[in-house]
N, C-alpha and C positions, 0 to 999 in steps of 0.2 A: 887885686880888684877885678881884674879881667876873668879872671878863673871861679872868683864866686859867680860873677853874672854868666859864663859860661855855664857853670852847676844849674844855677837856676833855670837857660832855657832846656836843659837835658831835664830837669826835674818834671816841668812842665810839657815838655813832648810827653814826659812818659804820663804823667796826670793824664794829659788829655787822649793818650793809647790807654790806657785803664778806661777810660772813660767810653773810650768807643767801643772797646771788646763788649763793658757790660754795657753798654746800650744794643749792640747785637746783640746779647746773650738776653735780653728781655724780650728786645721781639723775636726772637727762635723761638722763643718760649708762649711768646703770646699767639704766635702762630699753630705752634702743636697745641694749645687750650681748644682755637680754632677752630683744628679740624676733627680736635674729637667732639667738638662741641655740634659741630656741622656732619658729625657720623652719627652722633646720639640721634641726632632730628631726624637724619633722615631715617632711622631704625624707627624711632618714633611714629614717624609718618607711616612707615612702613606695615606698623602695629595696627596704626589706628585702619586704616586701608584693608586690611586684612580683615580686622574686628567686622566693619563697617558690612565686609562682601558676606562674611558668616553672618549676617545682621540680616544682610538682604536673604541670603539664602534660607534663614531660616523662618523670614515674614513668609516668601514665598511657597515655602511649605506647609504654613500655617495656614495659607491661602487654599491649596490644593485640598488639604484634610477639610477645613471647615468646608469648601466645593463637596468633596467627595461625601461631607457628612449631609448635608441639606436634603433634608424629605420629600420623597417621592410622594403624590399623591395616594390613597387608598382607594379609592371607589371610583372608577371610571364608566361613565354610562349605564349606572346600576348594579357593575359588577366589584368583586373584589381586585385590588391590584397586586400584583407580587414583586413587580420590578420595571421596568423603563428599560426600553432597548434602541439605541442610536445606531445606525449606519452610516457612517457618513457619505459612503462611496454612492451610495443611491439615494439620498436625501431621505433616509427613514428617519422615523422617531416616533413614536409610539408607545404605549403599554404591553405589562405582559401580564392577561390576566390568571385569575387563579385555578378555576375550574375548568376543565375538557368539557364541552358540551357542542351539541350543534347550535343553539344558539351562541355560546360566546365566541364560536369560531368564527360568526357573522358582524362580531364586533371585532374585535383585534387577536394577536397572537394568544397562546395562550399553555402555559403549562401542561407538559402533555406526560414524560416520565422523568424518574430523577429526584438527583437531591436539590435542594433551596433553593435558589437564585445566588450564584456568587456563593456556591459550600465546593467543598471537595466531593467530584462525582461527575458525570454523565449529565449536565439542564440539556431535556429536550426539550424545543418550543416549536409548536405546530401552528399553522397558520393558514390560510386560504388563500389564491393567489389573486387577491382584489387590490387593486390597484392601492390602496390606503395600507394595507397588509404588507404581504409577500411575492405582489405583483414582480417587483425586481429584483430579486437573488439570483435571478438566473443571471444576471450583468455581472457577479459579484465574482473575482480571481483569489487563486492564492495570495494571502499578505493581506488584502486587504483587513481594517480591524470594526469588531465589534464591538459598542460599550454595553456593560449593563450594570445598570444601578436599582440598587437595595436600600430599605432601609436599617441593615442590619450589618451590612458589611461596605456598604457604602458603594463607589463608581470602581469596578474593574475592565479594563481591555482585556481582547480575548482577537487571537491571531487567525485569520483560515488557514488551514493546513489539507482541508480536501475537500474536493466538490465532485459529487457525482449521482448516477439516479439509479433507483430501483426500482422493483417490482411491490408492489402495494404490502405482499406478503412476505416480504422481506422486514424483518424489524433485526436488523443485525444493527442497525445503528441506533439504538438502544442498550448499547454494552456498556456496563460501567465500569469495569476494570480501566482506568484511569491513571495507574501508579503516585497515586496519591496525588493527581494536579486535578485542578479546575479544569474543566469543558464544555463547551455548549454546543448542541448540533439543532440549525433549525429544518424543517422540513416544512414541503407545501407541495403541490400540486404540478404536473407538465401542463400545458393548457388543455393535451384533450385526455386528462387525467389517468391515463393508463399507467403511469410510472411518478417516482416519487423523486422530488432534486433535494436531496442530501447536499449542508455546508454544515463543515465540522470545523471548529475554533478550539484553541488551547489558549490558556491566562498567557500575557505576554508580564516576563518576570524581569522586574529591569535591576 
């Protein structure tokens, strides 16, 4: 008699050791579900975070293009326009008209030699040193940057790389040999106009 009920709590301990191991063995298990469950998310998040920044960056450049594409006026003051030119450094902004004339020099900058506004080549833009013009280039240093916007190729920056003066019959800076980059060189006046102040800008390529 003693020896069955002996059996039976040995039976029992072991029941209830079966019973603990697989109750561990469920939550081990529920734990590694867990944590790949909690890897997957966070890769998820991860995804979505990444999607989200390519989302942003590519509104953002949608923003830029649609800016860059937005139309310049044509006709300024009677004249034709060929491009927009900002300085920031001197608080310019202006037009760049079409024709070399003594009259349109009396209105703003104006296409002097060269190819298009924003092509591969040599834009020279001449100007007068009237305070609404090209009174302030002479403030202007290396680095500083030029914009100039087209309606055909849209808003490019353009870097200075040199500043300096000539003699009236100097047109050396009128070269177009380029190596194939955009450039723009503006010219204007010293104030007792005996010499010429050369700024020469290359596209800034990002």
């Amino acid at each position: 008699m003693k020896n069955n009920f002996f059996k039976l709590i040995i039976n029992v301990i072991f029941i209830c050791l079966l019973l603990i191991m697989f109750i561990l063995l469920l939550f081990e298990k529920y734990e590694e579900i867990s944590i790949k469950n909690n890897s997957y998310n966070v890769e998820k998040i991860e995804v979505l975070n990444k999607n989200f920044k390519n989302y942003e960056e590519k509104q953002i450049e949608k923003n830029m293009i649609y800016q860059n594409n937005e139309k310049i006026i044509e006709n300024y003051r009677g004249y034709n326009v060929v491009a927009k030119i900002e300085i920031p450094k001197i608080d310019l902004e202006t037009y760049v008209l079409e024709i070399y004339s003594e009259e349109t020099l009396k209105v703003a900058p104006v296409k002097f030699w060269g190819p298009n506004p924003n092509e591969v080549g040599n834009l020279c833009i001449a100007g007068h040193n009237y305070k609404n013009i090209f009174y302030n280039i002479k403030d202007l240093n290396i680095n500083d940057i030029i914009s100039l916007k087209d309606n055909i190729n849209g808003n490019i920056e353009y870097k200075i790389y040199d500043i300096y003066k000539v003699f009236p019959n100097d047109t050396s800076c009128l070269y177009q040999n380029t190596d194939g980059r955009r450039e723009i060189t503006l010219i204007t006046c010293t104030f007792d106009s005996k010499k010429r102040i050369i700024v020469k800008a290359k596209e800034v390529i990002i």
